[in-house]
N, C-alpha and C positions, 0 to 999 in steps of 0.2 A: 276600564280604560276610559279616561274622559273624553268626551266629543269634542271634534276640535268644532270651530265656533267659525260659522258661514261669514265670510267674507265678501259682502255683496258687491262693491264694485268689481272684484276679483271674478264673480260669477257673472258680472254683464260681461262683460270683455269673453269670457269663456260661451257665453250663449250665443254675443254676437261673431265671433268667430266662426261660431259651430255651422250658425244657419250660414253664411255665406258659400262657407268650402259645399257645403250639402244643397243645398239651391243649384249652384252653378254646375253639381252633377246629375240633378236628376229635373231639372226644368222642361225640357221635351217631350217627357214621359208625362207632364202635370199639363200642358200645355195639351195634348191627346185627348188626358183626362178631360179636361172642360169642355172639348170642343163633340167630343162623343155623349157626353149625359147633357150637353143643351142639343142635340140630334132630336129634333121632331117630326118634321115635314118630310122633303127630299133627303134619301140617304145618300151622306156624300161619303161618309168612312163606313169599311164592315168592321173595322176592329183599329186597335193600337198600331201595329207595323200600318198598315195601310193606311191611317190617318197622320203618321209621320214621312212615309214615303210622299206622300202627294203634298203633304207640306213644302218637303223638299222641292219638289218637281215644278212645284205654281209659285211658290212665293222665297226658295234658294234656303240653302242653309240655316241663315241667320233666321229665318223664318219661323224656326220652331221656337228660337230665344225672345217671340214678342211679347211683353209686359213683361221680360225680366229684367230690368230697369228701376223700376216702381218695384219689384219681388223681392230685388238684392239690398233695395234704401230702407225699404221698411222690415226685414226679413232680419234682421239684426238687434232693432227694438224688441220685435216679436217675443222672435226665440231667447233674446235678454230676459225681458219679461216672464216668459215662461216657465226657465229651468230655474232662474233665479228666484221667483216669487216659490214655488213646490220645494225650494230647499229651503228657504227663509220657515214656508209653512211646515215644514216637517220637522224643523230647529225648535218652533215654539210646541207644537203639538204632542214633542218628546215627554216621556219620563223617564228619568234614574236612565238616560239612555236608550230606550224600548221603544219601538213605534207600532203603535197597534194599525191591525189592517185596517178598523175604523177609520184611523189617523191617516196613513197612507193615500186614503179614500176623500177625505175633505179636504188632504193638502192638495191633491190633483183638482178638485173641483175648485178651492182657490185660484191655482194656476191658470188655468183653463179662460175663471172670468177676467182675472186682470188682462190677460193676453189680446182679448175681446177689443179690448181700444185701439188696438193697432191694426189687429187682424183686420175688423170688418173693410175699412177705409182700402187696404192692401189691396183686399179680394174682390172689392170692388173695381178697383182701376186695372186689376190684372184679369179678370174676366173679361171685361170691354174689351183689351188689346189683344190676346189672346183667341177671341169667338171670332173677331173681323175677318179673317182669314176663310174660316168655314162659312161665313155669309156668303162673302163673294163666291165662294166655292160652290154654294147651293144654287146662289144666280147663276151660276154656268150651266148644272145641270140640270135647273128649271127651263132654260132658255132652248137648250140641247131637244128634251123633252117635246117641247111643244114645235119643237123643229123650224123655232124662228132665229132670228142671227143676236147673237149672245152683247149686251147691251157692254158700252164703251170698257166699265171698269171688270166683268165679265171676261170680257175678251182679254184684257190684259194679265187677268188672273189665272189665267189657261195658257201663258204664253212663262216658260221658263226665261229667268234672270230678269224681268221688268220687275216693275218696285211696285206692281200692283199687288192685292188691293190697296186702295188710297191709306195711306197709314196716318192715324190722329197719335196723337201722344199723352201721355199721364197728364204733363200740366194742361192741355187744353181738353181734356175730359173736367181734369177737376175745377177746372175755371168756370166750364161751362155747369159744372152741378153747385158749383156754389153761388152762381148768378139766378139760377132758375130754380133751385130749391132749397138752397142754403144750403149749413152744416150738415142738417139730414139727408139732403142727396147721400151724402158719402157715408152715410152709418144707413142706408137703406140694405134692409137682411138683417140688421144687429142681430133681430131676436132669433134667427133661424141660425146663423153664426154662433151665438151663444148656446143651442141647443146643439151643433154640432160638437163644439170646443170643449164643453164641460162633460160631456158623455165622456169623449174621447181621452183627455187628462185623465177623468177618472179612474178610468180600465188601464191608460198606458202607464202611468207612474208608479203604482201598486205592483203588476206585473211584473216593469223593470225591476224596480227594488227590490222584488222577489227574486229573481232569474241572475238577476246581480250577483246575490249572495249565493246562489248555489257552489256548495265547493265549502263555505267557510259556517260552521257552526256557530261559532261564538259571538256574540253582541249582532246576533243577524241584522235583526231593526233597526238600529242605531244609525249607521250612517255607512253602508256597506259598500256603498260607490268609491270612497275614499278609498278602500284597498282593494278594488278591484281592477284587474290587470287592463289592460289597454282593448287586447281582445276579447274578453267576457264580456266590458261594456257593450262594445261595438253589436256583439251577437246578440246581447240583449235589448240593447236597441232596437236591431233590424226585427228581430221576433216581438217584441212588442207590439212595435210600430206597425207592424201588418195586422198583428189583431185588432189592434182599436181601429186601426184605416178602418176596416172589412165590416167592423160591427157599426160604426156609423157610418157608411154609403147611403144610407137610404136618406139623411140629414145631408149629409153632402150637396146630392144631388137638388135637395128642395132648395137649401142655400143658393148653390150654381144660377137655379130657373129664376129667382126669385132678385139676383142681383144684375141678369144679362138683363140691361137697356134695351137695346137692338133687337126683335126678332125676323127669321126668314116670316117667308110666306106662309099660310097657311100656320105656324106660331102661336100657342094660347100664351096669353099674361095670361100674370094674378095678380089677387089682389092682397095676397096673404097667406100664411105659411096654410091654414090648412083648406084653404081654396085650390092653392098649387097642389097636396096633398091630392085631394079628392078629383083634382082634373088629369093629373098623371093616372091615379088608379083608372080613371072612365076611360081615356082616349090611349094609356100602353098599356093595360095593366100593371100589376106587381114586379112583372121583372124589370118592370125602368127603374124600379127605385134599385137596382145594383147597377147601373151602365156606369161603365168606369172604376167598378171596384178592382177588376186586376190592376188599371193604370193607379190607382190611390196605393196599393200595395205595394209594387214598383214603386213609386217614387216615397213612401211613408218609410218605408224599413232603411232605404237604403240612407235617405234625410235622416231618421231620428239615431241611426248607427252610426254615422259620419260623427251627426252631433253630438251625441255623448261620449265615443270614442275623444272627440277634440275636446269635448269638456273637459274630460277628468283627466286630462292630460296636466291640465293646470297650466295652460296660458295664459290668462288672465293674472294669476300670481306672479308669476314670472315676467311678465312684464311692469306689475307694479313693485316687481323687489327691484329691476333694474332701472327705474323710473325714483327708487327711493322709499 
């Protein structure tokens, strides 16, 4: 059976689809995640429910959806980027139809770096707006703590339905790193991004591919997303997506430390992926580098299920055959 032949714009539209519907259901859960593996100093959350609750409680609903603005504009290139570049790579990587696990294995790790140009910039303006919440948060119960009276935007941030903490926005984040550090402000982490994103493709796209095809024998390698049903994708997604989540946490987490601007009190910088490394092991030990890995789970399976489930729907086609 011949392969049919990737149809790239057909694949952006299917990627940017995918990441939209899948963002906008699991952003609350990703927004935990940050705000639990930049936790140093003052514990303000013991866990996921309890860092979304008091989300709620200080800063209202909409509070859990801060930086998904900047997440849902660039979350479309991204995942464009992504699914589309690892199908392009798995088109040429083919023979006679056949895609060896090798091949599997470099097309992810293609995908992975092209995705890198969008990604960092993203992760960057969506950490900023997304930690502010838990700063203020920590100032309350640093202030609590020493049993003085909790400083102006403190006190507001303690106070349900005010608009506290002071909230900045993407454009005036990025205004301000482009003034005072240039274009590198905003790719600060590349390299730690890059070692998260490329692990991560590696392990998930091989996987899926594989988990895909269970059920069909014939031409497994070849392109087995194309006839695989709506639900298979979906499952396979979501189980992918949790493995590679889980298997780079520990990359995650150095990305996270590594791109939050802002720290509380008592807060170590770094000055580099393996400065940050060596300063987490000294001052949390080993288990910091998994804080947040159930929330990366949660929000990975359910995002990369949405998205391939929408992928291989073939929206993207569908809109270019009634487009002409």
């Amino acid at each position: 059976m011949a392969e049919k032949k990737v149809s790239l714009p057909a694949k952006l539209i299917n990627g940017g689809v995918a990441g939209l519907v899948g963002v906008t259901c699991v952003f609350p859960i990703d927004l935990a995640k940050t705000r639990l593996q930049n936790q140093q100093g003052a514990r303000v959350y013991s866990g996921m429910l309890d860092c979304l609750a008091k989300t709620i409680k200080m800063e209202g609903y909409f509070g859990m959806y801060r930086g998904a603005a900047v997440n849902l504009t660039l979350v479309t290139p991204e995942k464009a980027i992504k699914l589309a570049a690892n199908d392009v790579f798995r088109q040429k990587l083919s023979k006679d139809g056949k895609l060896p696990l090798w091949g599997e294995i470099l097309a992810g790790c293609g995908a992975g770096t092209c995705q890198v140009v969008v990604t960092t910039p993203m992760e960057m303006l969506k950490i900023q707006l997304q930690d502010a919440g838990r700063l203020a948060a920590q100032r309350t119960v640093a202030a609590s703590a020493a049993g003085s009276t909790p400083s102006l935007v403190a006190s507001k941030a303690a106070q349900p339905g005010t608009n506290a903490p002071p909230r900045s926005s993407a454009t005036r984040i990025t205004l301000e790193l482009l003034k005072t550090r240039g274009l590198r402000g905003l790719y600060k982490g590349a390299g730690a991004t890059l070692m998260r994103d490329v692990p991560f493709s590696m392990i998930y796209f091989p996987l899926f591919a594989n988990l895909n095809a269970v059920g069909r024998t014939e031409d497994r390698h070849s392109n087995p997303q194309e006839r695989a049903p709506f639900l298979q994708s979906f499952v396979a997604g979501c189980a992918a997506g949790s493995v590679a989540a889980v298997a780079v946490t520990p990359l995650d987490v150095i990305k996270t430390r590594l791109q939050t601007l802002q720290k509380g009190e008592g807060e170590d910088s770094y000055r580099g992926i393996i400065d940050c490394t060596q300063r987490i092991l000294k001052r949390e030990g080993p288990a910091a580098f998994l804080k947040g890995a159930t929330c990366r789970a949660l929000v990975i399976a359910p995002l990369f299920g949405i998205a391939q489930g929408v992928y291989f729907l073939g929206i993207g086609e569908h809109v270019l055959g009634l487009l002409g």
